[in-house]
SERO-4910 file (N, C-alpha, C, O; in steps of 0.05 Angstrom, whole numbers):
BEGIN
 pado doro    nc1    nc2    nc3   cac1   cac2   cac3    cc1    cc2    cc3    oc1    oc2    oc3
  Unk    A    -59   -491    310    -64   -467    325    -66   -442    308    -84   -425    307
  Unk    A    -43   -443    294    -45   -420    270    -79   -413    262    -92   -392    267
  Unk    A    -87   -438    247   -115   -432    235   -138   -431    253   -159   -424    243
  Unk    A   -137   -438    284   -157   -432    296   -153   -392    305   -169   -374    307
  Unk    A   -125   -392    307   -123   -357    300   -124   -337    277   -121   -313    275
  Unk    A   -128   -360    259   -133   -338    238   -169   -341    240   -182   -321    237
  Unk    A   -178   -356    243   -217   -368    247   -223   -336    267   -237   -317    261
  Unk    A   -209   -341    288   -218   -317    308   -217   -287    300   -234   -269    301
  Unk    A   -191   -288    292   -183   -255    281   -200   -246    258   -205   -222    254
  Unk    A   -206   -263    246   -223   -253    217   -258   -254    225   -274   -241    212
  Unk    A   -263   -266    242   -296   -266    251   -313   -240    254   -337   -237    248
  Unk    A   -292   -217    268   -293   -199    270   -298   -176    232   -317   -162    225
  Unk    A   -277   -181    222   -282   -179    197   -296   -181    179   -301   -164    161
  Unk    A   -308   -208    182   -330   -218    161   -350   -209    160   -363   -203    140
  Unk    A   -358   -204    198   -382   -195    201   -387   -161    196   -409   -154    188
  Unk    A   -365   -141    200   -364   -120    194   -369   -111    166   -385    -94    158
  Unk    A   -345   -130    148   -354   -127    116   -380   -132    104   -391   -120     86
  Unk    A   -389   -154    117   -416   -150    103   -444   -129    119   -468   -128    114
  Unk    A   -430   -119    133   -442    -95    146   -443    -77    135   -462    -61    131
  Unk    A   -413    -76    125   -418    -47    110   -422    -53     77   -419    -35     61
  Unk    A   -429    -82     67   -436    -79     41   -472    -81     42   -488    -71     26
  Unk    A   -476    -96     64   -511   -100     69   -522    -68     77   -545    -62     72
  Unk    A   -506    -51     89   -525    -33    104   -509     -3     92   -510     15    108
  Unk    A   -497      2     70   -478     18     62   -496     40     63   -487     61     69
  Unk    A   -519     38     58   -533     68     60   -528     83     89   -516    104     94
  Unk    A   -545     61    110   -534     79    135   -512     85    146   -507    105    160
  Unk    A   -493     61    137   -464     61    147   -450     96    129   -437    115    140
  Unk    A   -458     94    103   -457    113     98   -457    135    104   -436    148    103
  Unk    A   -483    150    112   -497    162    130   -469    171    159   -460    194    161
  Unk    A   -463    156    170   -439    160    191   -412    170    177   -400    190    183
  Unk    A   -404    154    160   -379    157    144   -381    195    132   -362    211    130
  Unk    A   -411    200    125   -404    223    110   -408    239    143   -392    257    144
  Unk    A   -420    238    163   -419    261    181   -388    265    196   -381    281    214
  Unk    A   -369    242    180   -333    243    192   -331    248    161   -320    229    151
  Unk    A   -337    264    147   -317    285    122   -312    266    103   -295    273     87
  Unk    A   -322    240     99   -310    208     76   -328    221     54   -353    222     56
  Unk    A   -314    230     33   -324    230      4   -330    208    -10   -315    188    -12
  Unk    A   -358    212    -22   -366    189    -29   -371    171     -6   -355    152     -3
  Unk    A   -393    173     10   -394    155     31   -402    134     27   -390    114     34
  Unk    A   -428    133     15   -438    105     13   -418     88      1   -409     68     14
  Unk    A   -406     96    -31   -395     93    -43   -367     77    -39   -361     56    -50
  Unk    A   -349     95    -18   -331     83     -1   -339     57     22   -327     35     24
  Unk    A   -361     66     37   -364     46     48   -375     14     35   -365     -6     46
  Unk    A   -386     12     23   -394     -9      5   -366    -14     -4   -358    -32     10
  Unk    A   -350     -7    -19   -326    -11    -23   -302    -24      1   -284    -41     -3
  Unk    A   -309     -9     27   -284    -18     36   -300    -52     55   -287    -70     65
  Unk    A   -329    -48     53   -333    -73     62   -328    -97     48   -323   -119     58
  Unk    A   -328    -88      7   -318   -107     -1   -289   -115     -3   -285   -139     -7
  Unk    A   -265    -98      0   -245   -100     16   -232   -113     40   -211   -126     40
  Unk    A   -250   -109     59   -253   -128     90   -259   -153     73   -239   -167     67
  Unk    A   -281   -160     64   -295   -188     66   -262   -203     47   -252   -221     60
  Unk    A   -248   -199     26   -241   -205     11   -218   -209     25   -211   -232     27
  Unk    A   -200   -185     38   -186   -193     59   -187   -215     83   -167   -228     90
  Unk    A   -213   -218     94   -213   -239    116   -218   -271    100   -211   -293    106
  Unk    A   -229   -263     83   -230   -291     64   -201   -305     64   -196   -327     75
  Unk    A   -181   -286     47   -161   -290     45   -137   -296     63   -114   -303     56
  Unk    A   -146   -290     87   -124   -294    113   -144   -315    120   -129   -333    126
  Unk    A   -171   -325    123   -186   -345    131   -183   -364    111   -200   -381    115
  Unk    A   -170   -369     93   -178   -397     75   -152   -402     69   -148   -424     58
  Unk    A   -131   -385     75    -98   -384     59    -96   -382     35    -83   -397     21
  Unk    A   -108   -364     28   -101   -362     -9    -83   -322    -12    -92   -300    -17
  Unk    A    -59   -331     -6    -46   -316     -9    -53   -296     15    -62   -273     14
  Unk    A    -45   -313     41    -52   -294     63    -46   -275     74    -59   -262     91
  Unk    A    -19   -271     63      1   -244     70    -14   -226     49     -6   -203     55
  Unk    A    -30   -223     30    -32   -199     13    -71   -200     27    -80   -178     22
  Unk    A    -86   -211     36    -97   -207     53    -98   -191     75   -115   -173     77
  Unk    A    -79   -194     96    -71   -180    115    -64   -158    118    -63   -143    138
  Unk    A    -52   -151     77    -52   -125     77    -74    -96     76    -79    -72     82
  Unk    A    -86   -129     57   -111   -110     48   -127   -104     76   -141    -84     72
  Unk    A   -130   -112     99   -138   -113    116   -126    -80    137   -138    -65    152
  Unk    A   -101    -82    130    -79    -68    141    -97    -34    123   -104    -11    129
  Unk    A    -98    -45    107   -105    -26     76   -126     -1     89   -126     24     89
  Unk    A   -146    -25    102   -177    -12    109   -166     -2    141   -175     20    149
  Unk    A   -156    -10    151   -158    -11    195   -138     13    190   -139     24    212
  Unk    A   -123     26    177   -102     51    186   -121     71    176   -125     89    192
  Unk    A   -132     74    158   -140     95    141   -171    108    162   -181    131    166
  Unk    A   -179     79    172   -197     76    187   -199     96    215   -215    113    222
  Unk    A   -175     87    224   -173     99    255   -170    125    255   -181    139    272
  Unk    A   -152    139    234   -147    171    235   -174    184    221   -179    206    230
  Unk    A   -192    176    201   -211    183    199   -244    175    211   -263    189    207
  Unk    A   -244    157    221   -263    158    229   -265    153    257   -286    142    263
  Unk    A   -253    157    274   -241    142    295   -224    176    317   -220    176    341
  Unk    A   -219    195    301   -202    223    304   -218    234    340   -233    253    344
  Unk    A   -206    214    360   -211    222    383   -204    249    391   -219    265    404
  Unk    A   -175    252    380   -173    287    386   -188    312    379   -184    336    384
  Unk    A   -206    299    364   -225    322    349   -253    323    366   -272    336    358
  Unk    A   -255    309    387   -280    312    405   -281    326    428   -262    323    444
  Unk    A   -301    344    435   -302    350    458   -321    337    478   -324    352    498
  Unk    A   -329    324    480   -351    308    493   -330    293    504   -312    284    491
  Unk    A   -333    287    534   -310    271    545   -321    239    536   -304    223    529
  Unk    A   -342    233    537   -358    207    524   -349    202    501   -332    185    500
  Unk    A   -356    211    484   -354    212    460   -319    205    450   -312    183    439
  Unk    A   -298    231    456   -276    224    461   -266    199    468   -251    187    453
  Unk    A   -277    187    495   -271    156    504   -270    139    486   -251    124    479
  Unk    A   -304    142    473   -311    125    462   -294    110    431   -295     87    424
  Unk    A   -277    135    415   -269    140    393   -235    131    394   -218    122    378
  Unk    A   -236    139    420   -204    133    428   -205     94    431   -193     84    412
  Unk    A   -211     82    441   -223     64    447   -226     53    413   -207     40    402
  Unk    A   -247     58    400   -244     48    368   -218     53    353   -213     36    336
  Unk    A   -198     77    359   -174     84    341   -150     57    356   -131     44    345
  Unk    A   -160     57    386   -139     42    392   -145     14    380   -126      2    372
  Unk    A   -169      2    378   -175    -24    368   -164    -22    347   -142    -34    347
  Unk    A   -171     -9    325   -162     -4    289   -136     -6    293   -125    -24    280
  Unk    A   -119      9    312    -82      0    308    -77    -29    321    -61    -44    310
  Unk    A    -89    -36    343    -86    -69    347    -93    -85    335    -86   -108    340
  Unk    A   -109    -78    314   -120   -101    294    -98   -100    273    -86   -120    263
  Unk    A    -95    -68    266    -73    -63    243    -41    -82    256    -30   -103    250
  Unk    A    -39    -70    265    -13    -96    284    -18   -118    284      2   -132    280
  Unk    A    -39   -131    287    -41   -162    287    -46   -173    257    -42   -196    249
  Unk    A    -52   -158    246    -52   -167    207    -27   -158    192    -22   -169    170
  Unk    A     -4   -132    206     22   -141    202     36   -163    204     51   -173    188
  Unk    A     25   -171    234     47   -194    246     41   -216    223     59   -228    211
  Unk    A     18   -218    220      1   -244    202     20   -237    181     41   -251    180
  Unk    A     16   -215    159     29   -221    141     64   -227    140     73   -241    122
  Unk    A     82   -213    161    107   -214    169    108   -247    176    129   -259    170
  Unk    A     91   -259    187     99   -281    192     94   -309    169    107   -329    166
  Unk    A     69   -302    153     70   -317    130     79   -313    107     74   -331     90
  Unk    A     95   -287     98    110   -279     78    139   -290     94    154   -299     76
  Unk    A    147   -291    111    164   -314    123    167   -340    122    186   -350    110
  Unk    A    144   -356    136    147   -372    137    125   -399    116    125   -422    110
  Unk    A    112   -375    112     90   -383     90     69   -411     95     49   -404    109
  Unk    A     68   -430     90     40   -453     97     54   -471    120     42   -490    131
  Unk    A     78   -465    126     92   -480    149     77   -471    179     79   -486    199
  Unk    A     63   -450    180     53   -447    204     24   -451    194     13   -432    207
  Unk    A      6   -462    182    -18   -480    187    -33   -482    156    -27   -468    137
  Unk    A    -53   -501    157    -62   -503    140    -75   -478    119    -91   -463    130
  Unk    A    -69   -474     99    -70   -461     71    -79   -475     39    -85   -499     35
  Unk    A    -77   -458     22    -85   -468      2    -64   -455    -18    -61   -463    -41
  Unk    A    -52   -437     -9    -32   -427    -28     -8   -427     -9    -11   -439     12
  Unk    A     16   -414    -15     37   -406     -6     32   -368     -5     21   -355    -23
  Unk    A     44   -358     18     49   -328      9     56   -321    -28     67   -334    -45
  Unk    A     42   -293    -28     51   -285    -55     78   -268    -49     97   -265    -65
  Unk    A     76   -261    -30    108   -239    -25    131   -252    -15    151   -239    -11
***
């Protein structure tokens, strides 16, 4: 069960990271109209981040430092790009509140991941390493 939840949780990931390493120009393009220095730059970066993270909670190779890196990208994420209180458009607002809340439920669910395999480590499903922490 473990690894069909880690299959699900990271799908989402995979496909994002290579979103923002395939399309970093436009993704870019968004990142710099929310104040991200170095947009393209960053974004190409944090997709290779995601992908490397979901790899790593998806294959078990040291899945707790995965989850961080994951943790790494989804907080930094929600207060900047995501800053619902900074809209006046009631739409718009919705819309952003709605993405910041996703970014902390995801960020929470790749804590739990790593709290629970820096615990209990390959005892809760198939892996290829043990936790590094």
């Amino acid at each position: 069960m473990a690894l069909i939840g880690r299959i699900l949780f990271v799908a989402l990931f995979l496909g994002s990271g290579f979103a923002h390493i395939t399309q970093a120009e436009a993704m870019g393009g968004y990142a710099a109209s929310k104040g991200v220095p170095q947009a393209k730059l960053a974004t190409f970066a944090s997709g290779v981040l995601i992908v490397i993270g979901a790899l790593m909670v998806l294959l078990g190779i040291w899945l707790d430092l995965g989850a961080l890196l994951l943790v790494i990208f989804l907080l930094p994420t929600a207060f900047l790009m995501h800053a619902f209180w900074k809209e006046t458009d009631p739409q718009a607002k919705q819309l952003e509140m709605i993405q910041f809340q996703k970014d902390l439920a995801l960020a929470g669910g790749a804590l739990l991941i790593f709290a629970l395999y820096s615990g209990y480590g390959d005892n809760l499903g198939i892996t290829i390493t043990g936790p590094l922490f």
